[in-house]
C-alpha positions in Angstrom: 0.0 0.0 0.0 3.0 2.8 0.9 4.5 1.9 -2.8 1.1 3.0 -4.1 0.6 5.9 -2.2 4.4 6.6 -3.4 3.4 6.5 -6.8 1.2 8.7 -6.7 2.9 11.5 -4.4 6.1 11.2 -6.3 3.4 12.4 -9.7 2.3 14.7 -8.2 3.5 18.5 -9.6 6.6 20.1 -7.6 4.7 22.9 -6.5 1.3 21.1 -5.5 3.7 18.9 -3.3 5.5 22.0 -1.7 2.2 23.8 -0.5 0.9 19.9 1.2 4.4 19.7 3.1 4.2 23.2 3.8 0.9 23.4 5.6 0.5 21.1 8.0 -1.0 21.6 11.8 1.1 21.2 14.7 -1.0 20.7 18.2 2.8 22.1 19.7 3.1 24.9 17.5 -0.5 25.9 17.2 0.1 26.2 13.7 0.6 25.4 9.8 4.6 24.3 10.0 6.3 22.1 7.0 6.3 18.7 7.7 9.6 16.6 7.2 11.0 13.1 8.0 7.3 11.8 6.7 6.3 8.7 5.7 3.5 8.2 3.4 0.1 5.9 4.0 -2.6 5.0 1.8 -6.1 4.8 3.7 -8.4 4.9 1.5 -9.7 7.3 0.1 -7.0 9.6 1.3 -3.3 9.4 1.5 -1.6 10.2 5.2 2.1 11.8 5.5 3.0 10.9 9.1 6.4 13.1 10.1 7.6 15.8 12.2 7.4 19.2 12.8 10.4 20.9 11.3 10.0 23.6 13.9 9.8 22.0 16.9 10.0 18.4 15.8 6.5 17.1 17.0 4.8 14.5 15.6 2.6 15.8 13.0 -0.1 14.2 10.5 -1.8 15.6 7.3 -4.6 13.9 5.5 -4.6 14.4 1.7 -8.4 14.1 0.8 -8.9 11.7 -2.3 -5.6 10.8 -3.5 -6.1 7.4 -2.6 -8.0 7.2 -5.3 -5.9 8.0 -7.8 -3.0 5.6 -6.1 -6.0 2.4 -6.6 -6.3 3.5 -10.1 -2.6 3.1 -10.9 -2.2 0.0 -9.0 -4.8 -1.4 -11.3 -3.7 -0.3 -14.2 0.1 -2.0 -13.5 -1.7 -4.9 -12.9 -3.4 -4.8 -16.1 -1.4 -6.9 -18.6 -0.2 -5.0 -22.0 -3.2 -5.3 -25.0 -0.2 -4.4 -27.6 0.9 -8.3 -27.6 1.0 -11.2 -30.2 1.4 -14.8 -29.1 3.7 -16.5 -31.2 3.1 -20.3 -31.6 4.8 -23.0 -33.3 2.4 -25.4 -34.3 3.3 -28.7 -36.1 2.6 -32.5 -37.9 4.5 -35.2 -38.0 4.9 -36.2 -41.9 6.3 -39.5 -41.1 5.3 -42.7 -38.7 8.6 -42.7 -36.3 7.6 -38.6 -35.9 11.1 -37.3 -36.6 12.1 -33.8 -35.8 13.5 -33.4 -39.6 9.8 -34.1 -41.5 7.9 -31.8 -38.8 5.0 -30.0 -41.1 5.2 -26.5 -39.0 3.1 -23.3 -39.3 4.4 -20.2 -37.0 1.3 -18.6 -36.0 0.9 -15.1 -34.9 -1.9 -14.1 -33.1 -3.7 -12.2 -30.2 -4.0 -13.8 -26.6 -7.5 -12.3 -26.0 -9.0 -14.6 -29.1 -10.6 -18.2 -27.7 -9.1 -21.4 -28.1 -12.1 -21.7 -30.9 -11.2 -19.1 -33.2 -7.4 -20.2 -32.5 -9.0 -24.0 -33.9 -10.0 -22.4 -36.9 -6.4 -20.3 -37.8 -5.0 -24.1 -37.3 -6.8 -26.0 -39.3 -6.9 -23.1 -42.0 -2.8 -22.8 -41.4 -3.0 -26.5 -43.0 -5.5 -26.0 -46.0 -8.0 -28.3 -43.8 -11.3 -27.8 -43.5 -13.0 -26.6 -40.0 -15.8 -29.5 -40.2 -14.7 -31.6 -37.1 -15.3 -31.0 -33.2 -12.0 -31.0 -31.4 -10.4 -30.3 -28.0 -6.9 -29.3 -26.3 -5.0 -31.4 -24.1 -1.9 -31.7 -22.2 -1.0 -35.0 -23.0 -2.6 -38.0 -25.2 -1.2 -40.7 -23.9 -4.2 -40.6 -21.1 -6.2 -38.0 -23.0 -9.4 -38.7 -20.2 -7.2 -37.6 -17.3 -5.4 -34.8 -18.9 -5.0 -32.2 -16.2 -5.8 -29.6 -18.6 -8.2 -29.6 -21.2 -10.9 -27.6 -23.7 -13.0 -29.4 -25.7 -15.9 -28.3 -28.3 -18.1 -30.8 -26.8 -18.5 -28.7 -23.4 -19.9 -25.4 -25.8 -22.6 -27.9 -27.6 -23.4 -29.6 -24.7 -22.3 -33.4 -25.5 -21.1 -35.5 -23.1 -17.7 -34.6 -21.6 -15.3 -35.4 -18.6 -15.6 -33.3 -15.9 -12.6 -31.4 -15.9 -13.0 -30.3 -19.5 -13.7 -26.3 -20.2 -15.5 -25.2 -23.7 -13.6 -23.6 -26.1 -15.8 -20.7 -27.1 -15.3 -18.8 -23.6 -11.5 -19.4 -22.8 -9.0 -17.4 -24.2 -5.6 -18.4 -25.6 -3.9 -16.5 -22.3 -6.6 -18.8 -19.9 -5.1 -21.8 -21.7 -1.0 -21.0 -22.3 0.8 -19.5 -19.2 4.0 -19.8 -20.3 6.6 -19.6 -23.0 7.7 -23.1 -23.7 4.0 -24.0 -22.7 2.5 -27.0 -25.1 -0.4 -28.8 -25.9 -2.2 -30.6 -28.3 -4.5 -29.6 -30.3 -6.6 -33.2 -31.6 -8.6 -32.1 -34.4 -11.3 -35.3 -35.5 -11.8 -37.7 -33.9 -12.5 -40.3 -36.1 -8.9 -39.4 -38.1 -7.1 -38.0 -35.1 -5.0 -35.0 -36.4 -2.7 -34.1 -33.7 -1.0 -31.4 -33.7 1.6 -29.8 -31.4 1.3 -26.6 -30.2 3.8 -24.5 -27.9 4.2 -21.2 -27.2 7.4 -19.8 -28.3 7.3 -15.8 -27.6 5.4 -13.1 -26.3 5.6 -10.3 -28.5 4.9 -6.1 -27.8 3.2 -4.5 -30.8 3.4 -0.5 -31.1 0.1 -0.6 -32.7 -2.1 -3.9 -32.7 -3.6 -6.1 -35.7 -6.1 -8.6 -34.2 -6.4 -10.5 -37.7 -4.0 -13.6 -36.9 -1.0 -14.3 -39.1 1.0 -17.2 -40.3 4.4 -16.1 -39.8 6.2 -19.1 -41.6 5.7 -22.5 -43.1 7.5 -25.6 -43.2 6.5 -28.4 -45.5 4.0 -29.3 -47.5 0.1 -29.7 -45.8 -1.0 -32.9 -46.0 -4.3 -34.1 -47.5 -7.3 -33.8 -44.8 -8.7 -36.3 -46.9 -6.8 -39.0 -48.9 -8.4 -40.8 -52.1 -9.4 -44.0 -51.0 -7.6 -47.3 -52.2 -10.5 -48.1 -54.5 -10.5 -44.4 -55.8 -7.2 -44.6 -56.8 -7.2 -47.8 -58.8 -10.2 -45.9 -60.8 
């Protein structure tokens, strides 16, 4: 609370400051004295310098009427994390069975924290030249996808059966989901096919002036097929 109330005194103009220090009441004095050696409380509303008298060096008090105020409004506002920031992902497919590093399919994805995990669905999928035609869900692991300790899924928003852990997609923001840099999850898109993809949060980036339509930054490989010719439609 005295780091607020700092905040704000030390804002203040020079001159504003030097007519508060310089009119305070001493009980000893019987007077307005300056007040030095003071220490500054926030009780809200108001602000209170606690010092001495730099007469006669009684303790003295003055109460600053409403600058609390201000001091709750600037603590909120540092509190209030930047809207100028991208969220850089690196989202990616394996092209081959044994899922080596070298035949990753990846998409770089820039886009704004505030948008929900659903919108962020549909960048994905259109990243990759797939159609959005599938309900989905995130997860923080696969190999017991039921008991993922974290996890979205579409189903929640439409009101299918889901586990009870599970959040909707629609509501949560990309920020509610990824906390951190290095932060990853998968994104399983189908679940009859069972696209997995790999997403992790690579960078949290400041923007002077902010363009909430999403961006793919830069692509690696070739996109597969969402839907391969069958066996029999290939022989045709």
């Amino acid at each position: 609370m005295a780091n607020e109330a700092l905040n704000v005194w030390t804002a203040l103009p020079v001159d504003i400051k030097a007519k508060i220090l310089s009119n305070v009441f001493c009980g000893q004095c019987r007077g307005a004295v300056t007040i030095v050696d003071y220490g500054l409380e926030l009780v809200m509303p108001d602000i209170v310098l606690r010092g001495f008298c730099a007469t006669c060096g009684h303790k003295v008090a003055r109460v600053v009427e409403g600058l609390g105020l201000s001091a709750k409004k600037t603590a909120q506002k540092a509190k209030k994390p930047s809207a100028l920031e991208y969220y850089i992902f690196n989202v990616w497919l394996y092209g081959d069975e044994q899922c080596t590093q070298e035949k990753r399919i990846i998409r770089k994805i820039q886009i704004v924290p505030t948008k929900t995990l659903y919108n962020f669905a549909k960048v994905i999928t259109q990243a990759f030249d797939f159609e959005f035609d599938h309900c989905f869900g995130f997860y923080d692991t696969l190999k017991d996808r039921k008991n993922s300790k974290k996890m979205f899924e579409l189903f929640v928003d439409i009101g299918e059966k889901s586990r009870p852990q599970a959040k909707g997609v629609k509501k949560t923001k990309i920020s509610q989901a990824f906390k951190y840099i290095g932060e990853k999850m998968i994104f399983l898109f189908d679940y009859g096919d069972g696209w997995q993809f790999n997403v992790e949060l690579v960078e949290k980036r400041n923007a002077e002036k902010l363009d909430l339509k999403p961006k793919v930054l830069e692509s690696i490989g070739e996109s597969p097929l969402q839907y391969p010719p069958c066996e029999d439609e290939v022989g045709n």
